[in-house]
N, C-alpha and C positions, 0 to 999 in steps of 0.2 A: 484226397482230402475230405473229411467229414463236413457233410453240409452243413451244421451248423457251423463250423471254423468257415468255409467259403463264405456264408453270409458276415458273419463277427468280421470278419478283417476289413472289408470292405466301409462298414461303417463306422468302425475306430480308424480306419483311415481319413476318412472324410470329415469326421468330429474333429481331429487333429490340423485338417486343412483347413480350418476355419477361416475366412478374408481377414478379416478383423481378431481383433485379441478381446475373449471375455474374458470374465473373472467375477469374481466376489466386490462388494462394493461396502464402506464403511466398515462400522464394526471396529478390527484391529488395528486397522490402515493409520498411519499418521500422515494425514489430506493434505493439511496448510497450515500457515504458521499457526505456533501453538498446539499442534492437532487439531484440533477443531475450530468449526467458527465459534464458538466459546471463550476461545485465546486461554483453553484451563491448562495445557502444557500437561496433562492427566491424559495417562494407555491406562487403560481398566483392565485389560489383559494380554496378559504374555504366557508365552509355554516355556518359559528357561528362566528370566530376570525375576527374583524373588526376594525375598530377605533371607531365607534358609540358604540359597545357591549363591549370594555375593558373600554367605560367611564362610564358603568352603575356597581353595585354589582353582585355581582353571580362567578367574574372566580377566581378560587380558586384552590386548590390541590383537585384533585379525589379522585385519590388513589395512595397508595405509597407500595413497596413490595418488600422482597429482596432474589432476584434469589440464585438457589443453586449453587454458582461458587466460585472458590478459587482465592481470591484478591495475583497476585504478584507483587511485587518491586510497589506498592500504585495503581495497576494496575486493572482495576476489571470489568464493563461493553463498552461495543461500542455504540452507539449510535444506535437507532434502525431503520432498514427498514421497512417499514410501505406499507402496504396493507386495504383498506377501505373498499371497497366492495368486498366480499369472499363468493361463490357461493355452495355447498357441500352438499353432502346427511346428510349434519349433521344441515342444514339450514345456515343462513347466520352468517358474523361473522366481526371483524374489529379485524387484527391480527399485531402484533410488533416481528419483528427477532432481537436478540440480537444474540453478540459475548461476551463468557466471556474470560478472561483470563486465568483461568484453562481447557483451550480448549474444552468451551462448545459449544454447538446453543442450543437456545433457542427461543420456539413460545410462544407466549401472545397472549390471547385474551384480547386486548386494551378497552376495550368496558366495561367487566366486571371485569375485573385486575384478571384474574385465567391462569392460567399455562395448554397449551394445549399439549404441548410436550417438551423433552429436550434432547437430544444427549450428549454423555460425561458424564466421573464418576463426572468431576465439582473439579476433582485434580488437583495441579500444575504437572508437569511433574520431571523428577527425577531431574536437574539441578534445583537449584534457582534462579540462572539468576543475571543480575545489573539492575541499574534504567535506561540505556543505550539499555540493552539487556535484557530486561524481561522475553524472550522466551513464550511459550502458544501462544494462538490465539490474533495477538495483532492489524492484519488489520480488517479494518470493516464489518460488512457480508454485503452483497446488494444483488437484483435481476436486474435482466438483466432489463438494462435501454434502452433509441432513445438515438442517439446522435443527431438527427437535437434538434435546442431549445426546451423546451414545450409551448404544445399550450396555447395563449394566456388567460386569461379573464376565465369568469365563476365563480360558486360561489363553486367551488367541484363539486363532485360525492358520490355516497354512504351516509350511513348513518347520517354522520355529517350534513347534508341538513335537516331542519324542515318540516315534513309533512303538505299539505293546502290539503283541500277539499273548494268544496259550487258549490253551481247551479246558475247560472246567470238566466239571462233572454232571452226568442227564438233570436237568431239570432246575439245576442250580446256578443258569446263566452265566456270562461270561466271567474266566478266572481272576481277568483282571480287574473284574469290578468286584469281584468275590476280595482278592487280596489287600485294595488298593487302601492306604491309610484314609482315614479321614480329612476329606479336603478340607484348607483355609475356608472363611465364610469369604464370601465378596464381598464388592463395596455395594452400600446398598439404590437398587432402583431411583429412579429420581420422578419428583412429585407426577401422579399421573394428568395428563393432559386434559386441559380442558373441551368439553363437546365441541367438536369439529375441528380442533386443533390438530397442527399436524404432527404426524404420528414415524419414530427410528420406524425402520428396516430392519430384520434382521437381515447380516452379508448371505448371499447363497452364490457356489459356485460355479454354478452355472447361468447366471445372469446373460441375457442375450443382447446387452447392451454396449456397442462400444464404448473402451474407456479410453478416456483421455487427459492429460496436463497442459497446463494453458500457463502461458507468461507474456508479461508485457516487454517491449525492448525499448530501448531509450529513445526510439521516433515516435512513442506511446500507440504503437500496435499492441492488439492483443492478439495471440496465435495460440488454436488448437491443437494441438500434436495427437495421434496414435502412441499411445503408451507401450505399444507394439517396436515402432522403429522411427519414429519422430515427425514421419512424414506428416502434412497439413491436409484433411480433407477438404478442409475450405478454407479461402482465400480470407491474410489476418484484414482487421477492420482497425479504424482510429478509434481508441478510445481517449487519451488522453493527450493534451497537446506536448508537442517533440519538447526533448530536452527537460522535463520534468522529474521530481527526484519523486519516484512513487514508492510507496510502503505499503504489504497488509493484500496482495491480492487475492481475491477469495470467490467461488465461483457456488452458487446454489441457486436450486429452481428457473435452472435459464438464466438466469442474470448474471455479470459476473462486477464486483467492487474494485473500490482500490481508493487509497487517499494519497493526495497530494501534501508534500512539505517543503517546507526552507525558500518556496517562494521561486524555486528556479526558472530560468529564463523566462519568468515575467506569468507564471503561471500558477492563477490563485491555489491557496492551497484552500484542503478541502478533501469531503468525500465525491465518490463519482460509481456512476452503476450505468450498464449498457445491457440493454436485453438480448441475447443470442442470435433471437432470427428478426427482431424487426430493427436489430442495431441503432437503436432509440436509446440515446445516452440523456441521463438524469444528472444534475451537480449541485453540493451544496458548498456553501463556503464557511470556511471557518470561523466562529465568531470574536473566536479568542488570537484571531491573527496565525494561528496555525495549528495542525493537529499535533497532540502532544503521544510519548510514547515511541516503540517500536514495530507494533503489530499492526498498526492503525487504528484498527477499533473490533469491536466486537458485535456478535449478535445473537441476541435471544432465543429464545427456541420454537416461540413464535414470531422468527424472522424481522424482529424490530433492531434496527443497530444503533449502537453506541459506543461514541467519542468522546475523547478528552478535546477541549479547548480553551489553552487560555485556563481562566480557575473555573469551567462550567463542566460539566457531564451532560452530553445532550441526545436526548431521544430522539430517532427520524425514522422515518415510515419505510419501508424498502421499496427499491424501483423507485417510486419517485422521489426522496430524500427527502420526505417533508418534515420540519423539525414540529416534535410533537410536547415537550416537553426539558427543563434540563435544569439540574442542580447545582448551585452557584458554592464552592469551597471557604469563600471570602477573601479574605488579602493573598493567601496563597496560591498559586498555579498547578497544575496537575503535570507531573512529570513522568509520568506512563499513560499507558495504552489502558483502558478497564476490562476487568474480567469478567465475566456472566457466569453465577452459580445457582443451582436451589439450596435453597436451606430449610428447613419447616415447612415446605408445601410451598413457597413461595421463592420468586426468583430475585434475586441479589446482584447489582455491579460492586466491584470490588476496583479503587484505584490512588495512587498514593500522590503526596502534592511535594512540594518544595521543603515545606517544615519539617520532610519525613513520617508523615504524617498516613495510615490507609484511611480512604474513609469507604463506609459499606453504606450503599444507596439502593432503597424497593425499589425497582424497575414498574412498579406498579404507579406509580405516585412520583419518582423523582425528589424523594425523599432521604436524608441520612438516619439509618439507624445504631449507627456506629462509629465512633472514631477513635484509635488506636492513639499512645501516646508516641512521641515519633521514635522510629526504629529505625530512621535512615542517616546518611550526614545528609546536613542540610543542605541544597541546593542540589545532590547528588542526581545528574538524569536517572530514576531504575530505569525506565525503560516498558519494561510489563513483569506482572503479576503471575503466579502461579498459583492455580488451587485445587483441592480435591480431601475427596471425604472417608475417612477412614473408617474400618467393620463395624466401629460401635458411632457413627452415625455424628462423628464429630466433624466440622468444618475446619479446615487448615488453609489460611492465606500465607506465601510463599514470596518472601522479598529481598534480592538482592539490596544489600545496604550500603555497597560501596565497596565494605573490606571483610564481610561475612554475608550471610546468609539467615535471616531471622523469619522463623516460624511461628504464626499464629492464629489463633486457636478462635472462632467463633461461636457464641453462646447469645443467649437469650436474656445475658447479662449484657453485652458488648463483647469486647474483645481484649483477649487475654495472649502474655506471652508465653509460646512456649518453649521454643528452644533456638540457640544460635550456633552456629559451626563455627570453627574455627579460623582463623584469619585469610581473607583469600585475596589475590589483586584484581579488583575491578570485577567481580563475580557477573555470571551471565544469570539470565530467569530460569531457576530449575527446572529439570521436567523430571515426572513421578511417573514411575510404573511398578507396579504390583504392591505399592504400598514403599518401595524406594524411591530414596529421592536422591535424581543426580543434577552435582552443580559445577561446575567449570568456573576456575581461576582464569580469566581471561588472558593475564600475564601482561608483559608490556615489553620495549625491545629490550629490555635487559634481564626479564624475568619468565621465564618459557609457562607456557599455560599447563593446567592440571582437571583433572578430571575427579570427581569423589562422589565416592555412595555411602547415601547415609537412611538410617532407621528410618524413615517418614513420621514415624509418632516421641521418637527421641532424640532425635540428631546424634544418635550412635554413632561413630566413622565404621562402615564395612569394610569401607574401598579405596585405592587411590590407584592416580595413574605411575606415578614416584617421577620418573625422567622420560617417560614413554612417548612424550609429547615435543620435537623442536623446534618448536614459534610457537608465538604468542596469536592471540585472535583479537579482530578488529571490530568486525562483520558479522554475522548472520548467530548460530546460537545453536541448540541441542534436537535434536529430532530422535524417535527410538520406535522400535520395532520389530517383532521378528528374533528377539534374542539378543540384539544390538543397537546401540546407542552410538550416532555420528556426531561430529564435530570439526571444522574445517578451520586451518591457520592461515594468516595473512599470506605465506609465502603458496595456498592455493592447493596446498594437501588435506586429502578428504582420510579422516583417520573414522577407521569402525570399532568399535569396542564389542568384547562379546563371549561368548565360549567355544572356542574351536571345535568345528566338525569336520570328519573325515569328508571327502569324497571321493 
């Protein structure tokens, strides 16, 4: 054997036997609900989902599978975190963390739909819980996210990207950047940060960090998992007290969040944050009698978070939840979760109230400079907001209305409409990737749920699912990445949407 192959083998061997699983970190990944702690439900890039590739044939359901977990009170999966490029002595891999409700975790290997590990008997706990108070694992799992924005543009990372080869000609660099069309522009950069503020990442794949996904279970444990195989490096800690309906868990800079609702078993609601190593839990309470929304709340990018309560929007300091500031809607109540955008160099909440109403608040100030006229029915819960900024630098807020989908457009004027879809039942919060935007008819028990893609800047129809879907959804909402876009039914099937690859 050639000396140099004796030495090569031995340390691609050992690169491969890594203890621990690295990998690439932000970036592509969809973290935590919404994607990001922004709650913007915005992938800035993919290497397959586009608006050219949802107007040809090919995207379709992959694969569809139904996890071992016990559906309560209509209750069943979370929406998955997603990991694309996954690095292991087990070779590579594209992996999905679920939360069930019979206080499971759960890893998928997304790529080829098999089950890599799973935590939990997958039982309800001994309470049966209300439709209020479900109890089980009922917040989202996620992996430690940035809180500055993600980075802009790009087409992904990882496997979702199609392999080129070819040989050019001397001096004329590579052929396929010689042939390659001219790419779409991105979406563009977001305001640059201010001196000493904290600063994205770009993902690298060789990060030497373990990774992991963390969820709470209905005894209000928080547990680290190995993204690897589920196992716990450290022993879970109390965060929240048992029996609580918690929403929105979110994990950055050591700290990890979570808000409390609906009051259950006697446990104020509210946000809550515990520090990783000195398990030093902070709590605020709600002012408005409860947090409103789905996501729980959101956070800036200089790590300030914000909640809906009641008719306020309220500013609090991270780590120790100190409320800093908060925007009162007036007689109306806020009936989502708020969104955090830039717009102009300056950052923006976006959140809609009862009248159907969005209203857009400076996060600087706690100030409205916008309110929309209503787009929702009235009293309609949305839930949370969707948004993101298209090539020519335009703002889009994203709201299910009940029985469509209504897009709207931010200026310097206020806010304008711009487009609505067509009639859906109970619509979930869109998520947009590569300038698409996909929305789910949630359906109901007589009306099976749907899937659709549409123009981002026109509400074009590209896409739909037609029948592909059987049951309706209760729970949890859209997650995408990697070439595929998930969404799970009451009866506890995880369906992937996408464009079939050989292997």
């Amino acid at each position: 054997m050639p000396h140099f192959v004796r030495r090569f083998l031995p340390a691609c061997c050992a690169f491969l036997a890594l203890p621990a699983a690295y990998a690439q970190r932000g970036g592509s990944d969809w973290m935590t609900i919404g994607n990001d702690v922004q709650r913007s439900y915005w992938l800035r890039g993919d290497g397959k989902i586009s608006e050219q590739t949802l107007r040809k044939p090919g995207f379709d359901v992959v694969w569809k599978m139904k996890l071992k977990n016990t559906t309560r009170q209509k209750q069943a999966l979370t929406p998955p975190a997603l990991l694309d490029f996954y690095i292991s002595y087990r070779g590579f891999r594209t992996l999905g963390f679920f939360g069930g409700s019979g206080d499971t975790t759960i890893g998928v290997d997304t790529d080829l739909a098999r089950l890599e590990w799973q935590n939990g008997a997958g039982t309800s706990m001994a309470k049966p819980g209300t439709a209020a108070c479900p109890g089980g694992m009922t917040s989202t799992i996620t992996r430690p996210a940035q809180v500055p924005y993600p980075l802009a543009g790009g087409r992904g990372t990882g496997r979702a990207n199609p392999a080129r080869s070819g040989v050019g000609e001397p001096f004329e660099g590579a052929i396929t950047l010689k042939n390659a069309p001219a790419a779409r522009p991105g979406p563009p950069p977001p305001p640059p940060a201010k001196p000493g503020a904290r600063q994205a990442t770009p993902p690298s794949p060789f990060s030497r960090t373990p990774l992991y996904v963390n969820a709470v279970t209905g005894d209000g444990m928080l547990h680290q998992m190995y993204v690897s195989n589920g196992e716990e490096p450290k022993v879970p800690v109390q965060f929240i007290p048992a029996g609580a309906n918690s929403i929105g868990l979110t994990v950055f800079d050591g700290n990890a969040y979570i808000a409390t609702t609906n009051g259950c078993n006697g446990v104020e609601n509210g946000l809550w944050a515990i520090n990783l190593e000195s398990k030093t839990v902070s709590h605020w309470k709600a002012t408005g009698g409860n947090v409103e929304g789905t996501s729980g709340f959101a956070v800036g990018p200089e790590g300030e978070l914000y909640a809906a309560s009641g008719s306020h929007l309220v500013a609090l300091s991270e780590i120790k939840l100190e409320q800093r500031a908060a925007y009162d809607a007036g007689a109306s109540k806020f009936v989502s979760s708020p969104v955090v955008f830039a717009y102009n160099g300056k950052n923006y909440l976006a959140a809609s109230t009862a009248d159907g109403r969005v209203h857009v608040v400076d996060t600087a100030n706690m100030t409205a400079v916008a309110k929309s006229e209503p787009v929702a029915k009235p009293g309609f819960a949305v839930g949370a907001l969707a948004s993101w900024e298209d090539e020519n630098k335009v703002r889009w807020i994203l709201v299910p209305t009940g029985n469509s989908i209504a897009a709207l457009k931010l200026s310097d004027t206020g806010i304008q409409a711009g487009w609505t879809s067509g009639p859906m039942v109970a619509p979930l919060t869109p998520s947009v990737v590569n300038g698409v935007v996909f929305a789910a008819s949630a359906g109901s028990p007589a009306v099976k749920a749907k899937l659709f893609a549409f123009e981002g800047m026109t509400g074009k129809e590209l896409w739909n699912s037609k029948a592909s879907i059987a049951s309706y959804i209760t729970t949890g909402g859209l997650s995408a990445g990697g070439g595929r876009v998930y969404l799970s039914t009451v009866d506890g099937t995880q369906y992937a949407f996408g464009f079939y690859m050989e292997h």
